[in-house]
N, C-alpha and C positions, 0 to 999 in steps of 0.2 A: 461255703459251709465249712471248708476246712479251715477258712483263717477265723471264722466265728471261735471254731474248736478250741484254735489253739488263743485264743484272746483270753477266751471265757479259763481254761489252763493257766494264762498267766496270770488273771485277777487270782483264781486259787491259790497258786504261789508265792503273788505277792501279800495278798491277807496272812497266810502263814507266816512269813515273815515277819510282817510287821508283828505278830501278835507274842510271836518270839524273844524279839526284840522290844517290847515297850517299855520293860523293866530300864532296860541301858540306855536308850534313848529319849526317855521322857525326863524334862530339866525337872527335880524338884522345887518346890513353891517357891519358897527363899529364894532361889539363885533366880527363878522367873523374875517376882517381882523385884528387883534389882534393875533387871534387863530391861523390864519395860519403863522400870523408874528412869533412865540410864535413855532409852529413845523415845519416848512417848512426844517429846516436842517436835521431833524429825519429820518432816514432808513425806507422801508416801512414798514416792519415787525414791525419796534417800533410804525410807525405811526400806523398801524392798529389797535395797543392798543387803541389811539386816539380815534380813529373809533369806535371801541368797546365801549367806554366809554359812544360816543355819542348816540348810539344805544342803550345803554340802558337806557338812559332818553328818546328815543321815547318809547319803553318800556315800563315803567311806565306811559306815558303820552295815550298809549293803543293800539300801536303798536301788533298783535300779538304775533309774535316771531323776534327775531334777526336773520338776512342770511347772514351766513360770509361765502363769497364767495373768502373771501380773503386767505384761507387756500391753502396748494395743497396737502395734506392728501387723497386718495379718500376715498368712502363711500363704497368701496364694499371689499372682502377678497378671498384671494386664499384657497378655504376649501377642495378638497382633498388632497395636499399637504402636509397640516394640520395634516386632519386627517393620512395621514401617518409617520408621523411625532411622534405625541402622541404613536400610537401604536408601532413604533420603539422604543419608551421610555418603553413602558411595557415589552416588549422582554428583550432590555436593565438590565432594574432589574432582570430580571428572571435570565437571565449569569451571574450578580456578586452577586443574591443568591446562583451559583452553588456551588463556592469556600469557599461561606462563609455564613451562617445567622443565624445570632444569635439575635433572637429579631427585631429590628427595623435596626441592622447592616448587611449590607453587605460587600461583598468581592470585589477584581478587576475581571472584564471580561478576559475570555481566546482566545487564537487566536485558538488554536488546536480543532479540530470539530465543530466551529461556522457555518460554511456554513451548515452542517447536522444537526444543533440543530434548525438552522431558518428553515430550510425545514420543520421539524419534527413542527416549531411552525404554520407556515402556517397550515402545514394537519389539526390541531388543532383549528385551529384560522380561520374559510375558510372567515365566514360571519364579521370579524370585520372591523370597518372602517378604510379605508386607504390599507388592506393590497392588493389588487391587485395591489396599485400603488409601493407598498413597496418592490413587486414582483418584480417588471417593472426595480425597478432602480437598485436593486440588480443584478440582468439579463443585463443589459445594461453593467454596467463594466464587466463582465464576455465575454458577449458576442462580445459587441465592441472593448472593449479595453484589452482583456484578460487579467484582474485580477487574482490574485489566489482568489477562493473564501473565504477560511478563512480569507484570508487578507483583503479581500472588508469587509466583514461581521464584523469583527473586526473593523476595520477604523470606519465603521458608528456606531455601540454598544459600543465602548470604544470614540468613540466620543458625543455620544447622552448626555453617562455619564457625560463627562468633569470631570475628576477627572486625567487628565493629561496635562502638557503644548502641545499648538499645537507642534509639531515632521513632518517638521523641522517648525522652526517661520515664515514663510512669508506664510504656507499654509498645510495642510495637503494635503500626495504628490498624491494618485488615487483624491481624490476631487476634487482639482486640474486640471485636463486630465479633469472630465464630465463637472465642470464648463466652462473650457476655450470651450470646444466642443458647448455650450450655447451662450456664450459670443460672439464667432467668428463669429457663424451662423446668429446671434441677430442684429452684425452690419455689416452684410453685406460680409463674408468672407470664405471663405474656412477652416475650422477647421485640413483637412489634411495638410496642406500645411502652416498657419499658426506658426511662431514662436513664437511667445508671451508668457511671464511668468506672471503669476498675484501673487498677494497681496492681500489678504483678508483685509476686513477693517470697521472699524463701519459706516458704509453709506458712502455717496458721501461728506459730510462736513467731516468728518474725513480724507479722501481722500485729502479733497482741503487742508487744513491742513498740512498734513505731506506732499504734494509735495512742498508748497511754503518753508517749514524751511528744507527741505532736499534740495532743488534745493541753499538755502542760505547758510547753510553748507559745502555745495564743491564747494564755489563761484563760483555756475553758475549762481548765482543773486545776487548781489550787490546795497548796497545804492545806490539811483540816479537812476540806472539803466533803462533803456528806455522797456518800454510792450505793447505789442496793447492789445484791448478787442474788439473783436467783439460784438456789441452792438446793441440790447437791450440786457443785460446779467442780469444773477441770483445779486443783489445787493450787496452780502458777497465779491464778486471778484473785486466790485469797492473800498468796505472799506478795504479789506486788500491791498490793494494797497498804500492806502491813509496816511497807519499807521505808525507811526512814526518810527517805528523800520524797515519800508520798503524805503517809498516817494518815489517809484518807478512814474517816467514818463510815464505818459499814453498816448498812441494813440489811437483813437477813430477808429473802422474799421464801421459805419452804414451802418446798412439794410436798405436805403431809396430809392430802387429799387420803380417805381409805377407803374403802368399800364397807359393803354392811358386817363381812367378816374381822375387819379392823388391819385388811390387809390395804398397804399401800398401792395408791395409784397411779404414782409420782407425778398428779396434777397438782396443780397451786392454786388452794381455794381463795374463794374471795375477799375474805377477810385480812389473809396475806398481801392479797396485788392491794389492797385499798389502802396498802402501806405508802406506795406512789402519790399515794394524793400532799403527801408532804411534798413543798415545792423548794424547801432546802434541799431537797436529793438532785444532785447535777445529773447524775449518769445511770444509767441503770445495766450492769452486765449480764447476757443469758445466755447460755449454752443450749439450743435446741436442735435437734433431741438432746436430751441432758445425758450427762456426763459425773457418776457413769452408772445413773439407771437407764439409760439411754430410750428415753421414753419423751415423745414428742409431745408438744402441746395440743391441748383439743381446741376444735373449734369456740367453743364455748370461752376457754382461757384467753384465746387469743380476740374474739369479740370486747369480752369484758375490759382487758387490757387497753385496748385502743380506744372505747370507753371512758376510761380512767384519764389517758393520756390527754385527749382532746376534749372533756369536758375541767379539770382541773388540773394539770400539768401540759401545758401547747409548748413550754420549751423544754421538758428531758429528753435529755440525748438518751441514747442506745444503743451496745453494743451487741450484735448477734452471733457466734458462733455456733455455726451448721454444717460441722464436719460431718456428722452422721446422718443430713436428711436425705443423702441418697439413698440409702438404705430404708427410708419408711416410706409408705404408700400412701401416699396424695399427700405428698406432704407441702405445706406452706409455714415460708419463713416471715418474722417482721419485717423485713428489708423489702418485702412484696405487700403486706396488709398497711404497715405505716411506713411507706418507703423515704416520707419528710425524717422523719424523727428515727432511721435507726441507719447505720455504720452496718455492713454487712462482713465475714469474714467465712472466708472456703478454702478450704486444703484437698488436695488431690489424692493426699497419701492412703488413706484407709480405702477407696474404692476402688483406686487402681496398683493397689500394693507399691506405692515409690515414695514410701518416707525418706528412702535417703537421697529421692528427688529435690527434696524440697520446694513443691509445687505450690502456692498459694494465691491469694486472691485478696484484697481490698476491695468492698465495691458501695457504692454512694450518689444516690440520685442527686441531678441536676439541681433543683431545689429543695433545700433542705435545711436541717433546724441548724447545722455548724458552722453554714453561710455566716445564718441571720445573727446569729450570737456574737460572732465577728464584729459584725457591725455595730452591735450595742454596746462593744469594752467601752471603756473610760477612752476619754480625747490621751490620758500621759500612756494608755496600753495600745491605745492604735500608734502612737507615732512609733514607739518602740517596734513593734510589728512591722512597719514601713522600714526603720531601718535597719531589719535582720532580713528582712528578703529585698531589698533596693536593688541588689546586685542581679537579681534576676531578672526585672523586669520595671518600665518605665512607668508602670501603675501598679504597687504592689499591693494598694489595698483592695484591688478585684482578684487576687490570685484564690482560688476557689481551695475549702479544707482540703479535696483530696489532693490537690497539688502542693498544697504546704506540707501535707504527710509524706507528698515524694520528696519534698527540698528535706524534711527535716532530716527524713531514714540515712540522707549524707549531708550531715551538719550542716545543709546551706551550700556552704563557698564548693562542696563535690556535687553536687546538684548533676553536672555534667556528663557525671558517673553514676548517676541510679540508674533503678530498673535490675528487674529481676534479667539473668544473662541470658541471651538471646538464644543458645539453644534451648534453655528448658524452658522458654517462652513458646518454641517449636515445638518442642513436646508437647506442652499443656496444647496446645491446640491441634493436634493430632487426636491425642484423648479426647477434647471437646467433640471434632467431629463424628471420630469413633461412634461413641456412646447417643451425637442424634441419628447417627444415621440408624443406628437399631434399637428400628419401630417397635419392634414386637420386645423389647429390655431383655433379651435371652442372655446379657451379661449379666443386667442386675438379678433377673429371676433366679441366675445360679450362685452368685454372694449372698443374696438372702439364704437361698434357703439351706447354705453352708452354715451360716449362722443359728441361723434356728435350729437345724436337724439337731447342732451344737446343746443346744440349750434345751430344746428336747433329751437330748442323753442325761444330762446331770438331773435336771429334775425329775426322771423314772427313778434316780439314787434317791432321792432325798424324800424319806419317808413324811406322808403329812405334808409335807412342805406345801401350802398351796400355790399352783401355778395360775395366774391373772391373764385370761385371754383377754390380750391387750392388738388391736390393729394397729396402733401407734408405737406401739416396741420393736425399735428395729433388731433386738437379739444380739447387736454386737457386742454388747456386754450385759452381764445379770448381775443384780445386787440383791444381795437376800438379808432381808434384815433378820437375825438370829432369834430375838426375842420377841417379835411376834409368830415365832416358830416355835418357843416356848412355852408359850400365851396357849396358843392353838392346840400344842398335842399334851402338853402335861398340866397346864393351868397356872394362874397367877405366882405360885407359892416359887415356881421354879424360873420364871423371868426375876426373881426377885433377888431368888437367890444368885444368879450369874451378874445380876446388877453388882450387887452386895460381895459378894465372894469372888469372882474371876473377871475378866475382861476379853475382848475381839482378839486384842493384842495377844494375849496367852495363846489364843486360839487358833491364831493363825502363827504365832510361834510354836505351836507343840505340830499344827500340820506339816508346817517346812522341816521340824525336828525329825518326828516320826514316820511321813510319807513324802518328804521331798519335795513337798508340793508350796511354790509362793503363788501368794494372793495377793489382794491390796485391802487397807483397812478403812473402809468408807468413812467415816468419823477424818477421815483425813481432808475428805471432800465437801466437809461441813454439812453431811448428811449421820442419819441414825448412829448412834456411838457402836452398837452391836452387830453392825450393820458391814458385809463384807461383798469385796467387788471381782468377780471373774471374771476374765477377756474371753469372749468367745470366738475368738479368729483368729490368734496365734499358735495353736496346737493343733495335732492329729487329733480325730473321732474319736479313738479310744481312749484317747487322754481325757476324755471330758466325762468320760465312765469312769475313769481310777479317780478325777476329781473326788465327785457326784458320792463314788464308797468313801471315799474319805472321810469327805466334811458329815456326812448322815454319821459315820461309826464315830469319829470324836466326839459327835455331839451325845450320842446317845452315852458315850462312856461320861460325858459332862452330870448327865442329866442318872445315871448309875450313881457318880459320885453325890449326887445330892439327894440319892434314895438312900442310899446308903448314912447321911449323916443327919438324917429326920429321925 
């Protein structure tokens, strides 16, 4: 009760202020449009620097803090994990002190009695932190996937180490089996039955990365070449598009599904997917749950799709990014509904809070459409193909895409050297374990519903705003498109006028001006131009309250100004 008191005290305080101050802190029009003349081409990540900048001249003008809402980092951490994690690290030492210590040197770990030496460490070690979990995961390959135990115990202790190249490069091979057993379940899939190999990788940007110069590599993408993007998307996947060294031809697939209110449902109706049926389009990129209405596909979308694909399109590739479908409930990916035809791509960072992990995933069934494509280049593009991978291997025209994604991610002739490093190989599969072993999601049930409670706070601010009970929104992020907020509470005259007379960009310059607060400007995402994007996972509770007053009182002073000049 008393910290309600004094929250609800500090909004008072801070609205007086600000209301004090708007005269000095609000940029006049001229000097706006300049500013935004001056970034409006800028990515939003650059622009947020923008934003940054301006927020800390409110700042200094007595703002209390800066709310960059604009990150998607969350604010919370996966800590037994962790802590099992660390204490596998002290084990670790203790094995390659057995062969060797001399001072502050040790020796390499041994595989012969490891499983009896970790038992004998637990009996030891009953109350340190992490080691039940550390128990759990050791137990799980053993049990599930009948590991030899020396060998599991080894794999993790001479991996914790990292004082070896990963063996073989695309992944260490039991890690391997418990992550994909994570992966499969995560999006929606049968881990028994499941073909898929993965690819370890420094996050999901490293991911995107090596499949665009590997898919360019055994010209299955080519200059010119024609690509949908399912849109609103992550904005990296519109600029490398864009890049010179690509100009790939974009089609637009939009999520402007709305409801009878004319509010967005961020599905993508059909007349959009039936854009696929063009069989000039090589690739087709999706972010699901999308990014950053972060609204998953429905069943229905995802039917139709596959529909599409396999009555008039049987060779588009597809690329999936599913950072977010931990987060939504029953959720399925393409890499599970058309596991031929799509390229799958998973980051560890938003669920387990370790973006500066850099935890990520490749993953791509056994048979599939990038094989077969392979095989149909031209007779002058296979021999070329044969002699950039020769050095690997005595038949290089069976080397499978995701193995050529591993040779490419080091130019080929380091091939030796991929592979994501062996400890955060270790990590990721502690996480994996982690999270099967608890049945009952009492992790995920508590990131959810940080998220939501989140996202719940701003919209009690945001007068009218209609909120879309959506079971496919995972909350981590809201996007509110401004002008059918306009539409809805004051009527056409005043969507017209913000068309016509101001812009997103003003909009979220006068909040960074006036309240401190960055956002992101969706028009950046190739979603609605009015249209603006909150993170709901990198801030305190109450920050999503001083949002929530924000953007509702700008708007309403928006929507003042244009009573005022009718």
């Amino acid at each position: 009760m008393r910290l309600m008191l004094h929250c609800v005290v500090d909004m008072m305080r801070i609205k007086g202020q600000n209301k004090k101050m708007t005269a000095k802190k609000m940029l006049k029009r001229p000097e706006m449009k300049q500013l935004i003349e001056k970034v409006k081409m800028l990515s939003p990540f650059e622009l947020k620097d923008e934003f940054i900048k301006m927020a800390q001249k409110s700042k200094e003008l007595g703002t209390p803090k800066i709310l960059n809402a604009g990150r998607g980092n969350p604010n919370w951490t996966a800590a037994t994990p962790r802590q099992a994690f660390f204490s596998l690290g002290q084990f670790a030492v203790l094995e390659s002190q057995l062969t060797w210590c001399e001072g502050d040197l040790a020796g390499m770990p041994q595989k012969e009695g490891a499983y009896e030496r970790f038992l004998a460490y637990l009996a030891k070690h009953p109350d340190e932190y992490g080691m039940d979990l550390l128990k759990q995961v050791v137990e799980y390959g053993i049990d599930v996937h009948q590991f030899d135990p020396d060998e599991w115990v080894f794999e993790l202790v001479d991996g914790i180490i990292g004082d070896n190249y990963p063996v073989p490069d695309r992944m260490l091979v039991q890690t391997e089996r418990v992550v994909k057993d994570y992966l499969i379940k995560e999006m929606g899939g049968d881990p028994q039955t499941a073909t898929h190999e993965l690819f370890a990788v420094e996050g999901g940007t490293a991911a995107m990365c090596y499949i665009i110069d590997s898919l360019k590599s055994n010209y299955l993408l080519k200059p010119k070449d024609k690509i949908a993007l399912f849109v609103p998307i992550f904005t990296p996947y519109l600029e490398i598009a864009t890049l010179p060294s690509n100009e790939f031809e974009m089609v637009f697939i939009h999520a402007s599904a709305v409801n009878e209110e004319g509010v967005p449902t961020w599905q993508y109706p059909k007349e959009e997917l039936d854009k696929l049926k063009d069989t000039d389009i090589k690739l087709a990129f999706v972010v699901n749950p999308s990014n950053p209405p972060a609204v998953a596909m429905n069943e229905e979308t995802l039917a139709y799709l596959e529909e599409i694909v396999t009555k008039h399109h049987p060779k588009l590739m597809i690329v999936t990014d599913d950072v977010y479908g931990t987060f939504c409930d029953g959720f399925k990916s393409l890499m599970i509904t058309m596991p031929y035809h799509t390229l799958g791509v998973y980051s560890y960072s938003k669920y387990f809070g370790v973006t500066g992990w850099r935890l990520g995933l490749i993953a791509l069934a056994k048979e599939n459409v990038y094989n077969q494509l392979i095989k149909e280049l031209s007779k002058e593009e296979q021999e070329k193909l044969v002699e950039r991978y020769e050095a690997l291997t005595t038949n290089p025209k069976e080397i499978s895409f995701i193995d050529r994604l591993v040779a490419d991610s080091r130019q080929v002739a380091l091939n030796h050297t991929a592979g994501l490093s062996t400890p955060q190989q270790v990590q990721m599969a502690i996480f994996s374990v982690f999270a099967l072993l608890d049945e009952k999601n009492r992790y995920k049930e508590q990131t959810k519903a940080i998220c939501r409670h989140r996202e719940q706070l701003i919209y009690q601010e945001l007068k009218d705003y209609p909120y879309l009970e959506n079971e496919l929104n995972t909350a981590y992020y809201n996007k509110y498109d401004l002008l059918v907020w306009a539409k809805l509470k004051y009527g056409e005259s005043f969507a017209t006028y913000l068309k016509n007379e101001r812009s997103a960009l003003e909009f979220l310059f006068d909040l960074a001006r006036r309240y401190g607060i960055v956002l992101l400007n969706g028009s950046g995402f190739e979603g609605p131009a009015w249209s603006i994007r909150v993170s709901l996972a990198n801030l305190n509770d109450v920050d999503y309250t001083k949002i929530g007053q924000a953007i509702n009182e700008l708007f309403e002073e928006y929507a003042n100004d244009w009573k005022n000049g009718q």
